[in-house]
N, C-alpha and C positions, 0 to 999 in steps of 0.2 A: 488544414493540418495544424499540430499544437506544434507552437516553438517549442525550440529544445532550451531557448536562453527566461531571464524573469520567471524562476521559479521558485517558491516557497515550502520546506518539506520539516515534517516534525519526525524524526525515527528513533528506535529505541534502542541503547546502549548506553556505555560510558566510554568517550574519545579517551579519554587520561583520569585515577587518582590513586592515592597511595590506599593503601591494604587497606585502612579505618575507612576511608569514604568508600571504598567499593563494599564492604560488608553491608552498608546501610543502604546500599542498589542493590542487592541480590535480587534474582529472582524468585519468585514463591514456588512455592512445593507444590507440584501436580493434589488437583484429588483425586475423591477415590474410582474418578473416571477418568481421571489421566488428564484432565482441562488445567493449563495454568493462567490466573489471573493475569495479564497486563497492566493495565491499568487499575489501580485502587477505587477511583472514583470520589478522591477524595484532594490529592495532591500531584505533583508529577515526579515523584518518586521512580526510582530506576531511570528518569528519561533524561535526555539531555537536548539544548536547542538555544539559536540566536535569541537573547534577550526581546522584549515587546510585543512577539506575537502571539504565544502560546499561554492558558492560563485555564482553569475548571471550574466550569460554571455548572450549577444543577445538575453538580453527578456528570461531567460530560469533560473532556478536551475542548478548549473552544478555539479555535484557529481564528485568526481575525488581521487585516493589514487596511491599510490605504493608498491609492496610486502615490499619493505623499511621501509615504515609510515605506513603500515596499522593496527589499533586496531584489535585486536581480542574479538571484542562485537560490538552490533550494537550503531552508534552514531545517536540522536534524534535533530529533530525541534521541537518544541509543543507549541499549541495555548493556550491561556490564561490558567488561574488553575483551573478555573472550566469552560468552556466552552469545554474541552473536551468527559465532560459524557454526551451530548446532542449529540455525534454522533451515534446514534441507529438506525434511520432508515434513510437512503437517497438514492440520486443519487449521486456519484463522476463521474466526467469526469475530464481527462487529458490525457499530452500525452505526449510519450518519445521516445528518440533516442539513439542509442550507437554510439559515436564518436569513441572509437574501439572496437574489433570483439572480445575482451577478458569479462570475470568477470559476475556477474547478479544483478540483484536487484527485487524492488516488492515495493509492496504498502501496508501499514497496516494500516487494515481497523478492528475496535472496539478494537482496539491494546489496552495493559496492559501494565504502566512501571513495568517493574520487577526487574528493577537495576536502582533506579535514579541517582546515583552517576555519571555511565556510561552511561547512556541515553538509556538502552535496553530497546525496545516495542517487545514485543510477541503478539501470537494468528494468530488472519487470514491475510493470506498476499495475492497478488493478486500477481502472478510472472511474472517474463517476465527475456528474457538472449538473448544474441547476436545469438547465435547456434541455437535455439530455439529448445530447449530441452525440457525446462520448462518453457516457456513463454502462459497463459493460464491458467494453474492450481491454483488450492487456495490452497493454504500450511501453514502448522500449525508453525509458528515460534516459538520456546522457546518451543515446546510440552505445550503452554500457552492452550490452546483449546482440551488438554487431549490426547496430546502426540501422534499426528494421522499422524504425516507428512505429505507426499500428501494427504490430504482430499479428491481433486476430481480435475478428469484428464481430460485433455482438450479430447474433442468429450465427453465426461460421461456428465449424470446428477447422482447425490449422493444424495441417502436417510439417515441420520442416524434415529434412532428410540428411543427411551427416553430409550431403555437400551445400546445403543450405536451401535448397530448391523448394518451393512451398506449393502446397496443395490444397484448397477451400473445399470444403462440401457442407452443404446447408444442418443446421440442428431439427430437431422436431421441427421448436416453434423459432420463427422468424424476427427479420426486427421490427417490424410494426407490433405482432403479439407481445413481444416481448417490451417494449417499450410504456406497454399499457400496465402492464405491472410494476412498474417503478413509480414509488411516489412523489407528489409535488414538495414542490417549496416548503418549506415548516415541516412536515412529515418526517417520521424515522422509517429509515432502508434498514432492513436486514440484510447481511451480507454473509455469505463463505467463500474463504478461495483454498484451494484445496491443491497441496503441492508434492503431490507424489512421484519421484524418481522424473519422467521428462514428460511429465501431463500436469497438466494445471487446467483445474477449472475453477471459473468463477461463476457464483449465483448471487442472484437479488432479490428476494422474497421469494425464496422458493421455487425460483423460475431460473434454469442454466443459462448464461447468457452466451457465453462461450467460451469456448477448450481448444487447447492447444498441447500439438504433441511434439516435443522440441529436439531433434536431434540435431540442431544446427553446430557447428562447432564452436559457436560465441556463445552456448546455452548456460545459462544463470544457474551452478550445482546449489549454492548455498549465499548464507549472510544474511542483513540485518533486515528488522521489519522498520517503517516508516510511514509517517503520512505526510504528504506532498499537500501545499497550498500552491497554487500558481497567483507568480508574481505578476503585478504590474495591474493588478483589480484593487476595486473596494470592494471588503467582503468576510464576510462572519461565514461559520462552517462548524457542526460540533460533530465528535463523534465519543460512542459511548459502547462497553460492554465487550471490550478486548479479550479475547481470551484464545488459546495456542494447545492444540493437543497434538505431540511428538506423532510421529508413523514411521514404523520399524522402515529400516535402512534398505534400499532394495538389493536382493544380490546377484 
C-alpha cells in the first residue's frame, strides 16, 4: 500500500498574486476544438511549486528529487486563484516517462489544497510508477476523497453508492493485458482521464485501465489539476503534452 506521508506533487494554479502577476498566469484560449494548452513547453508559466524540483527539460516538466532533498509533503504547481474550481468536468491528456526505474508519481485530478503553505493537493489521483505496480489505478491522496486509498484497480470498474458501499466488476481487459501495454522505463505513456459528472476513467495508451463511478459522499465535485512526485526516492520523472478540454456541466 502507498503511504499517505513523503510526498512530492507539482499542480497547477496560482496560491497568491496581485492583478499584474496573475494577468501573466492566465490560462490560454480553448481552440477551435475546445483543447486548452497547459503547459507551454517552454517554461512554467501559469504553474506554481516548492523551489528545486521542478524545471523543463526537452519540451517536457522534469520532476526530479533525492532521498537527500526530498520534502515529506506533496510540492504544488497551480493555475490561476480562481480558475481552478472550473476543473469539474473534462478531458485531460498527457503523457510521462521515468528516466529511472525508481520512485512514482500521479496526476490530481479535482485535487484540494489542504496544506497551502506546503503546496499539498489531496483527493483523486490518476497513478502510474516505473514497476508498474500502481500505474492505472485512481488513488485517494491525503484520504481527501474519504480516506479510500486505492479507489479502483486497474482491470476494475468501481461503483460507490451514496452510502459509500463499493462494488468491483471486471473491465474487458484485465490486469495482466492490461499491464502489457504500458510502456517501460525511457518510454512516453500516453495518457486520458476523463472526468465527467461522478465517472472518471482513466487510459494508457489506448487501453482503459480503470472506471470509477463515484457516489460516495466524500466524492471529489471539482478543483485543481496536479502532478504528484513521491517523496523519499531518488528519481527523474518528465511529463509532456498537457492539455484540458471543458465538458458541459451535467444536469
Amino acid at each position: 500500500m502507498r503511504k499517505l506521508a513523503c510526498l512530492t506533487v507539482l499542480a497547477l494554479g496560482l496560491v497568491a498574486a496581485d492583478a499584474a502577476d496573475a494577468a501573466k498566469h492566465e490560462i490560454p484560449q480553448p481552440d477551435a476544438d475546445g483543447w486548452i494548452t497547459l503547459f507551454n513547453g517552454k517554461d512554467l508559466t501559469g504553474w506554481e511549486g516548492l523551489d528545486g524540483y521542478w524545471s523543463v527539460v526537452d519540451g517536457a516538466i522534469q520532476m526530479s528529487e533525492t532521498k537527500e532533498n526530498s520534502k515529506q509533503t506533496n510540492l504544488i504547481l497551480l493555475c490561476s486563484k480562481d480558475y481552478p474550481e472550473k476543473f469539474a468536468n473534462f478531458e485531460l491528456r498527457y503523457s510521462y516517462r521515468y528516466i529511472t526505474p525508481t520512485g512514482n508519481s500521479g496526476v490530481q485530478i479535482r485535487g484540494k489544497i489542504d496544506n497551502p503553505k506546503m503546496l499539498h493537493v489531496g483527493g483523486y489521483q490518476a497513478d502510474n510508477d516505473p514497476a508498474n505496480q500502481y500505474t492505472g489505478i485512481l488513488y485517494d491522496e491525503g484520504g481527501v476523497a474519504g480516506g479510500r486509498g486505492i479507489m479502483s484497480k486497474r482491470g476494475e470498474k468501481t461503483v460507490y453508492d451514496e452510502t459509500g458501499k463499493r462494488t468491483n466488476t471486471p473491465l474487458e481487459k484485465g490486469d495482466a493485458e492490461i499491464k502489457k501495454a504500458i510502456k517501460p522505463v525511457g518510454e512516453w505513456n500516453e495518457c486520458v482521464v476523463i472526468a465527467d459528472g461522478n465517472r472518471i476513467v482513466y487510459s494508457i495508451n489506448g487501453v482503459v485501465t480503470t472506471e470509477m463511478i463515484d457516489n460516495h459522499p466524500k466524492a471529489c465535485k471539482d478543483g485543481v489539476i496536479g502532478l504528484q512526485m513521491h517523496g523519499g526516492h531518488t528519481m527523474t520523472l518528465q511529463y509532456k503534452d498537457l492539455k484540458i478540454k471543458m465538458l458541459p456541466e451535467k444536469k
